[in-house]
ZAMAR-696914 format. One record per residue (C-alpha): residue in one letter; x, y, z. Coordinates in steps of 0.001 Angstrom, whole numbers, padded with zeros to 6 digits, always signed. Layout:
// residues N
aXYZ ...
This chain:
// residues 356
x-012793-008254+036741 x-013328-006522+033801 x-010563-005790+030995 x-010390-002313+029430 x-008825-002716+025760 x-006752+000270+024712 x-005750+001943+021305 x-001730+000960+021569 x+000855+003568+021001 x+002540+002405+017177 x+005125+005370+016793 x+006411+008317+018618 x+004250+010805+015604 x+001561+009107+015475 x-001255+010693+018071 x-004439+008928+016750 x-005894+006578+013858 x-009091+005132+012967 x-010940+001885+013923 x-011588+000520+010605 x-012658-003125+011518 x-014001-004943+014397 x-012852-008449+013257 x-015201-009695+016507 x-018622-008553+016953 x-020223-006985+019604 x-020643-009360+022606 x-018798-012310+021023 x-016584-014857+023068 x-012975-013767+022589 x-009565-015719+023557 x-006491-013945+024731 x-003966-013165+021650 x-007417-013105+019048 x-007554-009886+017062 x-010146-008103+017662 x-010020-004692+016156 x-007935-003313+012900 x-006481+000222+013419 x-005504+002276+010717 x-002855+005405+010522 x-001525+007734+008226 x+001321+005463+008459 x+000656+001539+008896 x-002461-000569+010126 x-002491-002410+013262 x-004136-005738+014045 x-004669-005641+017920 x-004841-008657+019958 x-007327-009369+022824 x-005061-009386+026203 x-007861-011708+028028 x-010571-013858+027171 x-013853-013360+027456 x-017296-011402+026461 x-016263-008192+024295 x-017830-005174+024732 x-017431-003061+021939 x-017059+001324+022964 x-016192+002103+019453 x-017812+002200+016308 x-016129+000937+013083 x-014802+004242+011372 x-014551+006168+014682 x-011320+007891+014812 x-009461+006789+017887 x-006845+008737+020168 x-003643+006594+021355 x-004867+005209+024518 x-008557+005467+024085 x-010892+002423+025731 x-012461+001126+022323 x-013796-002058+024530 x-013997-003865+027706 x-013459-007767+027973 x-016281-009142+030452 x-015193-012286+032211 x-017484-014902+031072 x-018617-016090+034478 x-020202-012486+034681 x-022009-012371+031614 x-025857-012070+031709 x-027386-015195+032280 x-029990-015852+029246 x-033867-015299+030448 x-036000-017957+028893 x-038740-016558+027302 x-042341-016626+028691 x-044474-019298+026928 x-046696-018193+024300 x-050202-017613+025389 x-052701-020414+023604 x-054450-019402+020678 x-058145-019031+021495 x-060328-021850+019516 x-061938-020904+016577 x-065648-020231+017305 x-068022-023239+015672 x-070423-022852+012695 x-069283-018850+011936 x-068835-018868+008320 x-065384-017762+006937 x-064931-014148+005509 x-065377-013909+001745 x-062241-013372+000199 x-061118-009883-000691 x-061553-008851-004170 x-058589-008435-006423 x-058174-005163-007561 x-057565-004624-011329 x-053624-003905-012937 x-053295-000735-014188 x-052707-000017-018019 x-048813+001117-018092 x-046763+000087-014974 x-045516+002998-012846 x-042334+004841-014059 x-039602+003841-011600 x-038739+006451-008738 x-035400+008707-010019 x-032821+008777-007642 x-032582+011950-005512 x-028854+013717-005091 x-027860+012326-002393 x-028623+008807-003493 x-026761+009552-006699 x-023078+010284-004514 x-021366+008575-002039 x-019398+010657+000677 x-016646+008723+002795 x-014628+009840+005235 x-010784+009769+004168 x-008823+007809+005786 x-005874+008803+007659 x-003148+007294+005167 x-005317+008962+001862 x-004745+012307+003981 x-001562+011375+004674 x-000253+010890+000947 x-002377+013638-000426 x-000528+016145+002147 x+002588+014477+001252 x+002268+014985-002885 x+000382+018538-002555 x+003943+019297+000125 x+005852+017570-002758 x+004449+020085-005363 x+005243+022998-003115 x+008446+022617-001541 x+010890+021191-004250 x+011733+022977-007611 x+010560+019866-009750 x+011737+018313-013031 x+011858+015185-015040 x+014266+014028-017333 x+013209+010714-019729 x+015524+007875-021519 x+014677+004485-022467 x+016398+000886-022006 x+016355-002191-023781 x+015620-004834-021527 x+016726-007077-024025 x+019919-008629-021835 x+017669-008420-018272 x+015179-011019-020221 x+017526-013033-021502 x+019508-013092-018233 x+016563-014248-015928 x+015779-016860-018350 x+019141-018451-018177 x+019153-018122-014448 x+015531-018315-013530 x+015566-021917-012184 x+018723-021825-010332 x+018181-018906-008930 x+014733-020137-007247 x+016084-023555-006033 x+019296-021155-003841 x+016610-018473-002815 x+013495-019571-003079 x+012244-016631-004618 x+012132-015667-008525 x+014214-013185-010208 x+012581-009808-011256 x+013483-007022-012698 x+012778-004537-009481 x+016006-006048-008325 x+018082-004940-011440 x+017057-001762-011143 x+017562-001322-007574 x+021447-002107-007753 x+021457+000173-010713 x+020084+002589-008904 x+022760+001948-005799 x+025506+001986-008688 x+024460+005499-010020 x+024210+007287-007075 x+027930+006072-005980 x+028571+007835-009708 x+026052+010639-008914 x+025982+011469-005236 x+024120+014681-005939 x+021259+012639-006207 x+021997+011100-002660 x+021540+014117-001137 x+018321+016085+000098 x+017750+020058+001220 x+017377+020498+005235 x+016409+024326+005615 x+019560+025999+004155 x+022141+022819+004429 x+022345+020058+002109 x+022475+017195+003861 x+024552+014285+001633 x+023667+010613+002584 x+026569+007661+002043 x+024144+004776+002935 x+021671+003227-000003 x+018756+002875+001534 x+016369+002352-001172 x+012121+002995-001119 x+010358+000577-003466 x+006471+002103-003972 x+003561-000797-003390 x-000063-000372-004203 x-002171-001843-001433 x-006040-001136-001124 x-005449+001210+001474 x-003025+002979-001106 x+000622+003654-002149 x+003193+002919+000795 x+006929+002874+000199 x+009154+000081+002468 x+012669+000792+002736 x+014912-001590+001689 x+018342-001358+004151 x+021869-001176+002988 x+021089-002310-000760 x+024858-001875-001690 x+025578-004677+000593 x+022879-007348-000056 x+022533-009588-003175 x+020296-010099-005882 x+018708-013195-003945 x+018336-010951-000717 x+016861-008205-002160 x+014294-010556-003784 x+013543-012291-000630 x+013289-008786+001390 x+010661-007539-001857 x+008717-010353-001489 x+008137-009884+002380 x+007432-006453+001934 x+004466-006920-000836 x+003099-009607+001654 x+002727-007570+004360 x+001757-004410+002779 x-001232-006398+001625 x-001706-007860+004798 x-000762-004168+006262 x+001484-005510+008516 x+004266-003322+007899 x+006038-001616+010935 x+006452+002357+010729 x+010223+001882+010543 x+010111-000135+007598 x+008592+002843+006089 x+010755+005659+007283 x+014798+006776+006487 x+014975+006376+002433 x+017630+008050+000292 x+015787+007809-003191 x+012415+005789-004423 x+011680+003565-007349 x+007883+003107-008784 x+007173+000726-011100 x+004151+001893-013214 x+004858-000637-015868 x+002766-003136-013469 x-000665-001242-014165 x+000263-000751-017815 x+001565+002596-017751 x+003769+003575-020770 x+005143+006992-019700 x+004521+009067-016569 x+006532+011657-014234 x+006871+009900-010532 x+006224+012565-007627 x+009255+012745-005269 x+009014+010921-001862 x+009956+014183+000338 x+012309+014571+001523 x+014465+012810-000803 x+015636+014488-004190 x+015247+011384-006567 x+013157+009061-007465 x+012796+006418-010823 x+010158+005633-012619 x+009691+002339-014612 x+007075+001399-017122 x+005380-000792-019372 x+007876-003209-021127 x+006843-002942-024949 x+008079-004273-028453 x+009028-001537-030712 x+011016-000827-033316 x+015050+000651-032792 x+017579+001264-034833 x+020971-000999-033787 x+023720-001404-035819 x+022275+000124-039043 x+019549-002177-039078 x+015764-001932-037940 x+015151-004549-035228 x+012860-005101-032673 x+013500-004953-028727 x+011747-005238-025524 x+011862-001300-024469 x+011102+000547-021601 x+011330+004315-021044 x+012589+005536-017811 x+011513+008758-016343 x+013538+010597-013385 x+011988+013208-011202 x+014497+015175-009273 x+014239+018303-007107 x+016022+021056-009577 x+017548+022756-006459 x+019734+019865-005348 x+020607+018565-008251 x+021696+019863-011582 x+020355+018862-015119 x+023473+017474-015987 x+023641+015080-012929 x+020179+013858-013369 x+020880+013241-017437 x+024068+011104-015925 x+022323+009589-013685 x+020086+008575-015574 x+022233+007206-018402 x+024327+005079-015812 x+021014+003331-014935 x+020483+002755-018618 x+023543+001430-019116 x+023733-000915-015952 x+020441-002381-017447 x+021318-003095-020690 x+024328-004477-019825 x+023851-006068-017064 x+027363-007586-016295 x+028537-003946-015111 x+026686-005267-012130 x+028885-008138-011417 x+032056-006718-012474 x+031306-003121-010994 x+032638-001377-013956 
C-alpha cells in the first residue's frame, strides 16, 4: 500500500512554506524516520522524516511553495516497485566489406588570423532572479512594519570592557570544567540588560492599540545570523538563571539555528533584544526594534582607543553601545538611564553579583 507524505502542520500561523531540499532523490530507497525533505517558513525550517520505508516518489519540486497538508510524495512499497527490463542485446555490427579502400582523410581546414572575440553576455545572463524565501519576506515585512509603526530613536554610550576581559580570564578555566561551556561576553550583557530594566521598567513595556501593556518577566531575544538570515531565540526567565546557564542555553541556540532546528516557540514571547554587531566588525550602528517590543541593544566591535581616566591618557578595550527604543513608550530620559545602568553593570561587573 502506498504512503502519501504530507507537509506537517509546525504552528497555529503558519499556513504554508517552501520545499527547499529534497535530501533523497527521486525514486531512492528510503527507511522509516530518514529525512527526506527540508521545509522552510517565515518562521523556522523543518527536517521531515519518512513515516515508512520504501521507493519515494517525489510530487514536489525543490523551491515549490507548499500548503500545510499538501502530498509532496508517496512512499512505494518496495515489493511493488517496477521490476528492471533487461535491455535487448545489441544487434551485431555488420563485417567490414573486403578489399574497399578506406576514405581519405578529411582535410584540415586552415586557423583563422585573430581568434573570435568572445560572445558578451546578454541581460538576462548578466542577473540572477530568486525567489525570496518565506523567512527573507518575513523579516523584510517585519523591519519595513518596524519603520512604520514605532516613533524610533537611538541613544549611544560607550563601555570599557576593561573589567569583563580581565574577569573571564581569571575565571575562564573554571568556569568551563563546572559548565562545560566558555564564558562570553553575550552573557554579561544579558544580566545587565535584566538589571536595567528592573531599574527602567519603561523599557519592559510595549504599545497594544491604545494600552501599554508592562511585562514583569525577562525574557530576553539574542539576534543570530544563520544563512537563511537573522532569527532571534528567546532566552526564558534570564533573571533567574546563571551565568553558566545562560551560556549553555546560547550555545544550543547558535547550534540549532545553524542546523535550523529551532522550534517556533523558541522564537516567539520576548520583552527586549540584544544584537551583537561587534561579531562582523561593526563599530557603530542603530539596531531595528524586534516589534513588538520597545527596546533593543546593540553591541559592537571591541577596539583599543585612547580615554581619558584619572587625568591621565590611557588605553582601554572600548565598545560603544547603541539603544533603539520606540519614542512613544519610553522617554529620552529612561532610555539615557537605561542605558547608563548597562554601562555601569559592565564596567563593573561585581554590581552583578552583589545586585547593587
Amino acid at each position: 500500500m502506498n504512503t502519501e507524505v504530507k507537509v506537517p502542520a509546525v504552528g497555529e500561523s503558519i499556513s504554508s512554506g517552501v520545499l527547499s531540499i529534497w535530501h533523497k532523490k527521486n525514486g531512492e530507497t528510503v527507511a522509516a524516520g530518514e529525512v527526506l525533505f527540508t521545509l522552510e517558513t517565515d518562521k523556522v525550517s523543518t527536517e521531515v522524516n519518512a513515516p515508512e520505508s520504501g521507493i519515494l516518489v517525489h510530487q514536489a519540486a525543490e523551491g515549490d511553495e507548499v500548503r500545510i497538508g499538501q502530498t509532496v510524495a508517496r512512499i512505494d512499497p518496495i515489493e511493488q516497485a517496477a521490476p528492471t527490463v533487461a535491455a535487448p542485446p545489441a544487434a551485431p555490427e555488420p563485417a567490414s566489406p573486403k578489399n574497399v579502400p578506406a576514405p581519405p582523410p578529411a582535410p584540415i581546414p586552415a586557423a583563422p588570423a585573430t581568434p573570435p572575440a568572445p560572445a558578451r553576455a546578454d541581460g538576462d545572463a548578466r542577473i540572477t532572479r530568486k525567489k525570496l524565501s518565506p523567512l527573507r519576506r518575513k523579516i523584510a515585512t517585519q523591519l519595513v512594519m518596524a519603520q512604520h509603526n514605532a516613533a524610533l530613536l537611538t541613544t549611544f554610550n560607550e563601555c570599557d570592557m576593561s573589567g569583563v576581559m580581565d574577569l573571564r580570564r581569571e575565571m575562564q578555566d573554571e568556569f568551563v570544567k563546572r559548565h562545560g561551556v566558555k564564558l562570553g561576553f553575550m552573557s554579561f550583557f544579558i544580566k545587565s540588560v535584566v538589571d536595567a530594566l528592573k531599574a527602567v521598567p519603561a523599557l519592559n513595556a510595549r504599545m497594544d492599540g491604545d494600552e501599554l501593556v508592562t511585562n514583569h518577566y525577562y525574557d530576553i531575544g539574542v539576534a543570530v545570523g544563520t544563512e537563511r538570515g537573522l532569527i532571534v531565540p528567546v532566552l526564558r526567565d534570564c533573571d533567574t538563571k546563571n551565568f553558566g546557564q545562560i551560556e549553555t542555553d546560547l550555545a544550543g541556540f547558535a547550534t540549532r539555528a545553524r542546523e535550523g532546528k529551532l522550534g517556533i516557540e523558541e522564537l516567539q514571547g520576548g520583552v527586549f533584544s540584544i544584537s551583537n554587531g561587534g561579531v562582523y566588525g561593526s563599530l557603530l550602528s542603530t539596531p531595528i526594534l524586534n516589534p513588538p517590543q520597545s527596546g533593543i541593544l546593540g553591541m559592537h566591535k571591541i577596539q583599543e582607543r585612547p580615554v581619558a581616566v584619572d587625568g591621565k591618557v590611557v588605553i582601554r578595550p572600548m565598545m560603544y553601545l547603541a539603544l533603539s527604543y520606540d519614542h512613544r513608550v519610553v522617554d529620552g530620559k529612561e532610555a539615557v538611564t537605561f542605558l547608563v545602568r548597562v554601562k555601569d553593570c559592565i564596567e563593573n561587573p561585581a554590581r552583578l553579583l552583589l545586585g547593587v
